[in-house]
C-alpha positions in Angstrom: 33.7 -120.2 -24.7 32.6 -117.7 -27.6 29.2 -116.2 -26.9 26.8 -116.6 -30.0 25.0 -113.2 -30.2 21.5 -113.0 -30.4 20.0 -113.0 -34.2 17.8 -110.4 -35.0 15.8 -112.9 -37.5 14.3 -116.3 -36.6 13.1 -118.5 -39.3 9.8 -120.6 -38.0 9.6 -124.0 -39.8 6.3 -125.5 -40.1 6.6 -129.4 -40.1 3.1 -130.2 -38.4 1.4 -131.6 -41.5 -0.3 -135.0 -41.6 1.1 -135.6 -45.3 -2.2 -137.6 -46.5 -1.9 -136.5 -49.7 1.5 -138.3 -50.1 0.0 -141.5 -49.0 2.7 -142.0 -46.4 2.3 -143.7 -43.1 4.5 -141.2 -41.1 3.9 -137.0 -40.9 5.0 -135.9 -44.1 8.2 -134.1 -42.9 9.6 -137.2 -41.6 9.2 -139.1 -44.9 13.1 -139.3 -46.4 13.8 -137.9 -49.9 17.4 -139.9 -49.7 19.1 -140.9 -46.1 17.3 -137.8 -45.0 13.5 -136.8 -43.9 11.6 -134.1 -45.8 12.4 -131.7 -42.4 16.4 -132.4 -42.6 16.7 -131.3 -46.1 14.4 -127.9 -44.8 16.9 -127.3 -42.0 19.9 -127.8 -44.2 18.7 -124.8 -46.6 17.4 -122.9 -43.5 21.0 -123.7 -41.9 22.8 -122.2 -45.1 20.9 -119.3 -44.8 21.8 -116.2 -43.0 22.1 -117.2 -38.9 19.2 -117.0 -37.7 17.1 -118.6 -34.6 15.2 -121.5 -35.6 11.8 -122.6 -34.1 10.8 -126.1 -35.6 6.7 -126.4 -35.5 6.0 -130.6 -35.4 3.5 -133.3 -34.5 3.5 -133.3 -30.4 4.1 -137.3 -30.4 7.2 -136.0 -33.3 8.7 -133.0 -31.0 11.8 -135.7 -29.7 12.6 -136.7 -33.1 12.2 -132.8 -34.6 14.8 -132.1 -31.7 17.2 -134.9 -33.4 16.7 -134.0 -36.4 17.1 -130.0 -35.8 20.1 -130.6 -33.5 21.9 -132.8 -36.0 21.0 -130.0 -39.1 22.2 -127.1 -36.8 25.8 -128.6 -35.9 27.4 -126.7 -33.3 24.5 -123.7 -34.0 22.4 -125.9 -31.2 21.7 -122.9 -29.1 19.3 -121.2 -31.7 17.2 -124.2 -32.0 13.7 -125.2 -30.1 11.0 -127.1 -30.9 7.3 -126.6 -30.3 4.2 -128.8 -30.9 1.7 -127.5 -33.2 -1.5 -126.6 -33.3 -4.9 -128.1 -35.0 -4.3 -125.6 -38.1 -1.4 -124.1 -40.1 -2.2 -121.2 -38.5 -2.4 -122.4 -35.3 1.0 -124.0 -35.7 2.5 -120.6 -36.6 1.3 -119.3 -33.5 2.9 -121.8 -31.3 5.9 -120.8 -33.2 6.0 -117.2 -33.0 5.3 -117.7 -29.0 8.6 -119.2 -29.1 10.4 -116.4 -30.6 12.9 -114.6 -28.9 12.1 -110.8 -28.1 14.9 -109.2 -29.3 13.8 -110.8 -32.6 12.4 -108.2 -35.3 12.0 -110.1 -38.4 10.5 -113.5 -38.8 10.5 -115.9 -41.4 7.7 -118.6 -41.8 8.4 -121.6 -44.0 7.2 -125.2 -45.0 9.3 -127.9 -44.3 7.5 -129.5 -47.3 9.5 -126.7 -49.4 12.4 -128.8 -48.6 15.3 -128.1 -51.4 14.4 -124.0 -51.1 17.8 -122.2 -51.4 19.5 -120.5 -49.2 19.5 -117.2 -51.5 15.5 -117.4 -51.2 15.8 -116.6 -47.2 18.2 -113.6 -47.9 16.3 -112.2 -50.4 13.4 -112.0 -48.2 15.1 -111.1 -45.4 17.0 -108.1 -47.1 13.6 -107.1 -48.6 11.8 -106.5 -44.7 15.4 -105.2 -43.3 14.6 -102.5 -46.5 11.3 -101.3 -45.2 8.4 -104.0 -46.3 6.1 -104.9 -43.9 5.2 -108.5 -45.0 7.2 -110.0 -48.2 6.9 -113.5 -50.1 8.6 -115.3 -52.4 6.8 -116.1 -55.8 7.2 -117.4 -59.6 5.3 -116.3 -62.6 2.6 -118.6 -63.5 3.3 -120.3 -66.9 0.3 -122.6 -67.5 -2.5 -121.5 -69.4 -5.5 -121.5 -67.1 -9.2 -121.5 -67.6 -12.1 -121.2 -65.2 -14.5 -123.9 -65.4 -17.8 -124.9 -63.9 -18.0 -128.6 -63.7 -16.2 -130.4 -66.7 -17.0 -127.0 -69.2 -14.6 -123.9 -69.5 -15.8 -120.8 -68.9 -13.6 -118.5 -69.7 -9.6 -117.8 -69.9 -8.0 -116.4 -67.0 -5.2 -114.0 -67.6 -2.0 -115.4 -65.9 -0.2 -112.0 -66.2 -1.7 -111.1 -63.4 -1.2 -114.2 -61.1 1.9 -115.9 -59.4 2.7 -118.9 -57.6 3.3 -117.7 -53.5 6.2 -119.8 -51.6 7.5 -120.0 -49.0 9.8 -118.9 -46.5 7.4 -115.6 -45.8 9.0 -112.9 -44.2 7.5 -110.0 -41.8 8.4 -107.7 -39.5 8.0 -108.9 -36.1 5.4 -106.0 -34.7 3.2 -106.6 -37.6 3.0 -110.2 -37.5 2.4 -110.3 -33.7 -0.2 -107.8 -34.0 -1.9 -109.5 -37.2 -1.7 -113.3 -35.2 -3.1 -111.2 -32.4 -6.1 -110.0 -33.8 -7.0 -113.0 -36.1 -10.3 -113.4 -36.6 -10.3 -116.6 -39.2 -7.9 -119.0 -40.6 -5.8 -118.1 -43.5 -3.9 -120.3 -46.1 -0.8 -118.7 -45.6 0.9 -115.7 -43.1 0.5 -113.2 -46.2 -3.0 -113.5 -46.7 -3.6 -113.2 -43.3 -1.8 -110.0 -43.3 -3.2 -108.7 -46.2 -6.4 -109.2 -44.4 -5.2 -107.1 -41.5 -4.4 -104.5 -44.4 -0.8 -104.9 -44.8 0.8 -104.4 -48.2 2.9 -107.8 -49.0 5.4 -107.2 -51.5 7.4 -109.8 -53.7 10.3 -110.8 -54.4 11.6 -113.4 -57.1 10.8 -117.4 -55.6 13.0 -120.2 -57.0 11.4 -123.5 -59.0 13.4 -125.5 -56.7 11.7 -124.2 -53.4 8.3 -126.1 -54.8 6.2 -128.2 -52.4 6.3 -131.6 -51.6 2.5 -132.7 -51.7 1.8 -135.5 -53.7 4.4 -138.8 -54.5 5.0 -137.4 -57.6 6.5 -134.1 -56.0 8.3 -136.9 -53.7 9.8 -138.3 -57.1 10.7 -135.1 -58.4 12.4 -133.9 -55.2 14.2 -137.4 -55.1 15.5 -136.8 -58.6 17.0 -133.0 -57.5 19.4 -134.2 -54.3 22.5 -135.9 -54.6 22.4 -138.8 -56.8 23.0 -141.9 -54.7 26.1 -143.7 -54.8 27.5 -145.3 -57.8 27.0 -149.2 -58.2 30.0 -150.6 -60.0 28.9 -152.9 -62.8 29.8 -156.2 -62.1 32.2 -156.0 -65.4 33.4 -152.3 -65.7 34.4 -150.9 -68.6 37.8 -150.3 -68.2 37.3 -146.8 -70.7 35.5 -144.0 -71.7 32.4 -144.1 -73.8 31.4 -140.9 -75.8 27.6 -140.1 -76.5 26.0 -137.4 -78.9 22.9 -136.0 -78.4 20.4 -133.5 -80.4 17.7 -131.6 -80.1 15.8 -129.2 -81.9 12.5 -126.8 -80.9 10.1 -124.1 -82.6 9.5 -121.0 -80.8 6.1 -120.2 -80.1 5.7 -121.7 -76.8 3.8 -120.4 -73.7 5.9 -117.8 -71.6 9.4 -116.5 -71.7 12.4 -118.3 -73.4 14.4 -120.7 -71.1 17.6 -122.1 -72.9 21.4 -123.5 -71.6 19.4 -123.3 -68.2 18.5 -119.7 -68.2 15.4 -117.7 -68.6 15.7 -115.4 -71.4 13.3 -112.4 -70.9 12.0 -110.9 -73.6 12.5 -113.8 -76.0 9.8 -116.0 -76.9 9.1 -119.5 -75.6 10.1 -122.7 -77.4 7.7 -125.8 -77.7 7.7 -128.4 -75.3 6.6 -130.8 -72.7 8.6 -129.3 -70.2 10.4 -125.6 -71.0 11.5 -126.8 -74.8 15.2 -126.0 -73.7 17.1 -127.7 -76.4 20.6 -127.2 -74.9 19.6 -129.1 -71.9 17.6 -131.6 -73.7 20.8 -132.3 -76.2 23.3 -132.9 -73.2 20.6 -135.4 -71.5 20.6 -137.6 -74.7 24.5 -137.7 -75.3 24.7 -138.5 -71.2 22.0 -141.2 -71.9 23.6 -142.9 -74.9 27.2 -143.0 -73.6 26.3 -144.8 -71.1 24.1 -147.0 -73.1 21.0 -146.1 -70.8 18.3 -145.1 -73.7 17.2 -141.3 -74.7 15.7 -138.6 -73.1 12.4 -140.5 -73.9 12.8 -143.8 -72.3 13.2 -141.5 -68.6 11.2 -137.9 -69.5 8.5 -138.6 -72.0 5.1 -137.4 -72.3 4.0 -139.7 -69.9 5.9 -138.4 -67.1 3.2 -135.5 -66.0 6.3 -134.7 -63.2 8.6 -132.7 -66.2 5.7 -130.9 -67.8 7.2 -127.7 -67.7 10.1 -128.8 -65.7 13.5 -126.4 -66.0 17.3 -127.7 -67.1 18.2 -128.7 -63.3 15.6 -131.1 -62.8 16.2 -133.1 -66.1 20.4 -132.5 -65.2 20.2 -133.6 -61.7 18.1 -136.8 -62.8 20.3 -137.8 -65.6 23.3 -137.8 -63.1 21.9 -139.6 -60.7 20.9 -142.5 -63.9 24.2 -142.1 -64.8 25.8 -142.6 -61.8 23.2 -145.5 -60.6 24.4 -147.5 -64.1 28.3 -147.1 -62.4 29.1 -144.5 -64.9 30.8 -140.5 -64.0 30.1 -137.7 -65.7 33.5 -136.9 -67.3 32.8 -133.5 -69.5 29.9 -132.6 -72.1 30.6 -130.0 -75.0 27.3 -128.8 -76.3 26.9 -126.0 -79.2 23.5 -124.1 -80.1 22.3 -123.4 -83.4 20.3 -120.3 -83.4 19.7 -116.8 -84.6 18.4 -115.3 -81.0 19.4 -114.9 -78.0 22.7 -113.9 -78.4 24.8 -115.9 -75.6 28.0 -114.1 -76.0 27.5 -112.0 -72.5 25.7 -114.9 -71.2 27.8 -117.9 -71.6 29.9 -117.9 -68.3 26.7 -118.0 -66.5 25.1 -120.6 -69.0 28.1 -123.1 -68.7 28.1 -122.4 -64.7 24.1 -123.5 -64.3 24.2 -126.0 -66.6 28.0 -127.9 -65.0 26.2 -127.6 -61.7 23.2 -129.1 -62.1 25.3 -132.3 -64.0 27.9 -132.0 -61.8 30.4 -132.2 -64.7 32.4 -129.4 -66.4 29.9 -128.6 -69.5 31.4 -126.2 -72.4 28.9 -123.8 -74.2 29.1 -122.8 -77.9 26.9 -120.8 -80.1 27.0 -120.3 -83.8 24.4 -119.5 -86.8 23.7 -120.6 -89.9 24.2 -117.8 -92.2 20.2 -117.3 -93.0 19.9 -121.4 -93.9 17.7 -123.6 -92.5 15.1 -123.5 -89.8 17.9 -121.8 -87.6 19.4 -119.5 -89.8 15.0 -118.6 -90.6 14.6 -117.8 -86.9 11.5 -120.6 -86.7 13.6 -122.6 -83.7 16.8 -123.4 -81.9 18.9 -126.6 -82.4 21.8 -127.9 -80.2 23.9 -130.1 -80.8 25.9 -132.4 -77.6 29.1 -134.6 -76.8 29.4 -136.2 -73.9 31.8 -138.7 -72.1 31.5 -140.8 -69.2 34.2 -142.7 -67.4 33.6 -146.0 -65.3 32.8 -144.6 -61.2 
C-alpha cells in the first residue's frame, strides 16, 4: 500500500451556516444546486485543487452527512479528510477547524462552502502567493457598480470604487500567523483577513474569479444552477431528424462603467460598452443565434432587464445557461461562427484565447472573426462594437 505523504497545506471549508437568507429548510450547504448539495460542488473545486488536507466545518446534527459527502468528493484521497462541528460564529467555526489541523501543516486555506463553483486555479494562486512570502492573502475582484453613500433613502455622496474590491474566498495564511491571530482574538470578525489585519498583519491580494461568488440569496441559487452542467437532454417527443441553423446580432456603444469585456475576455485599458450585464456583444450575438435555431426565443425572453441575476453578469454565465436551455429543449450545440465588427481591441493576438473561453463555456466548438469597416458606420466611427453569429444545433 502506497503511503500518502503528509500535505503541507490544508484547506478548512466552512459549511456551518444556517442559510436563512436562501429561504431553505435545510443548512444552506446541503441545499443541491443539481444532483449535488452546495458542500459537494465546494469539495469538488477544493478536490481539483492542489492536494491538500481537508477539514470540513458543519452543523453538529450535519457532521455524518458532511462525512458522506466529504468522503464521496475525496475518492480514494479519504485519509486527508475530517469533519468537525462548528461553532456559534463564523469565527468560532474557523477555530474548530484550525484545531483539527495537522501540525506539520504550514499554510491554511479558509473557504466558504457557499463559494461553491470557485476554481481550482483560485486555491493555487493563493497558495503560491503565501508559499512566496505573504503572511495572510485573499482573493478579490474589482468593484464595477457605481456606489453611493446614503443616509436613509437620500445619497450623500459618491464613493470612489477605485479604491474598493470585492474579498472571496478561499483565504490563505501562514499557519504561525493564523494560530497566533485566532489565539489572541479579542472580537469577532467578518472574515480571517480582517481579523488579521486587526492583529496587524499585511493581507495582500491576489486576482479572485466571478465564478467563486456566494451563494446567499435564491437568486445566487439560480445563478449558480445556471453555471453547472446543464441537465440531461429531453428528447422531444417528435425530433427533428436535422440540423437547424440560427443567426444572431448584437450591437453596443462604449461608454459603459469599468473596463471592456468582449468574446469573454476583459480588455484592460479599453473602455466599457453599455449594458445590463457587461455589454459583451460577441457573447450576446452567439446566445441569440443558439436561441433561434432551436426555436426557443431571444436573448430577451431568458436575460432581460427584468432578470436583476445578469446585471453585470460576464459571457460564462449567459453561455452556460443558454446550453443548458438548449439542451433542456432536446437540442446539441453543434458549432457557432461568430465575427466582430469593430475598430478596437485588436483580437489578432487574442483570438485563440477568445475562441477557447467562449467554446467552453457553450460547450461547443465556437470560431472567432474580426474585421472593420473601413471608417463607415458606427463601427468603422469607433462609437461601439457589433457582432454578428451563426449557430447550428443538431437533435440530442
Amino acid at each position: 500500500m502506497s503511503i500518502i505523504p503528509v500535505p503541507r497545506v490544508a484547506v478548512i471549508v466552512v459549511a456551518a451556516g444556517s442559510g436563512t437568507r436562501l429561504g431553505a429548510d435545510a443548512p444552506k450547504a446541503f441545499v443541491g444546486i443539481d444532483a449535488h448539495t452546495i458542500l459537494r460542488h465546494a469539495l469538488r473545486g477544493v478536490f481539483a485543487a492542489p492536494q491538500a488536507q481537508v477539514v470540513v466545518v458543519t452543523p453538529a446534527d450535519r457532521v455524518g452527512d458532511a462525512t458522506t459527502e466529504a468522503h464521496e468528493a475525496a475518492g480514494d484521497r479519504g485519509d486527508l479528510v475530517s469533519v468537525v462541528a462548528g461553532g456559534a460564529t463564523r469565527q468560532a467555526s474557523v477555530a474548530a477547524g484550525l484545531s483539527a489541523v495537522w501540525p506539520d501543516v504550514e499554510i491554511v486555506l479558509v473557504h466558504d462552502a457557499a463559494r461553491a463553483l470557485t476554481p481550482p486555479e483560485v486555491f493555487a494562486r493563493v497558495i503560491d502567493a503565501v508559499a512566496a512570502g505573504s503572511d495572510a492573502v485573499i482573493p478579490v475582484l474589482p468593484v464595477v457598480d457605481t456606489l453611493k453613500r446614503i443616509d436613509a433613502d437620500t445619497v450623500v455622496e459618491p464613493v470612489d470604487r477605485s479604491v474598493l474590491a470585492a474579498a472571496q474566498t478561499p483565504q490563505g495564511f501562514r499557519r504561525a500567523v493564523l494560530d497566533d491571530a485566532y489565539r489572541d482574538a479579542a472580537a469577532d470578525h467578518t472574515d480571517d483577513a480582517a481579523l488579521l489585519q486587526a492583529a496587524g498583519t499585511v493581507v495582500r491580494t491576489v486576482p479572485g474569479d466571478e465564478r467563486a461568488f456566494k451563494i446567499t440569496t435564491p437568486a445566487d441559487l439560480d445563478r449558480a444552477r445556471g453555471l453547472v452542467s446543464p441537465i440531461p437532454p429531453v428528447v422531444p417527443a417528435a425530433p427533428v431528424a436535422i440540423p437547424r441553423v440560427g443567426i444572431g446580432t448584437d450591437v453596443h456603444a462604449f461608454g459603459g462603467e469599468g473596463t471592456l469585456w468582449l468574446a469573454g475576455l476583459e480588455w484592460p485599458g479599453e473602455p466599457g460598452l453599455h449594458g445590463h450585464s457587461d455589454g459583451d456583444a460577441v457573447a450576446h450575438a452567439i446566445v441569440d443565434a443558439v436561441l433561434a435555431a432551436a426555436g426557443l426565443g431571444d436573448i430577451g425572453t431568458h436575460f432581460g432587464t427584468d432578470q436583476p441575476e445578469y446585471a453585470g453578469a460576464h459571457a460564462a454565465a449567459f453561455l452556460a445557461r443558454t446550453r443548458a436551455l438548449a439542451g433542456e429543449a432536446g437540442w446539441r450545440i453543434g458549432n457557432v461562427s461568430v465575427q466582430v465588427q469593430a475598430n478596437r481591441p485588436r483580437f489578432a493576438a487574442r483570438r485563440a484565447e477568445a475562441e477557447r473561453v467562449l467554446s467552453e463555456a457553450l460547450g461547443a466548438p465556437v470560431a472567432v472573426s474580426a474585421t472593420t469597416t473601413d471608417g463607415l458606420g458606427f463601427t468603422g466611427t469607433g462609437e461601439g462594437v457589433a457582432a454578428f453569429a451563426v449557430a447550428v444545433v443538431v437533435p440530442a
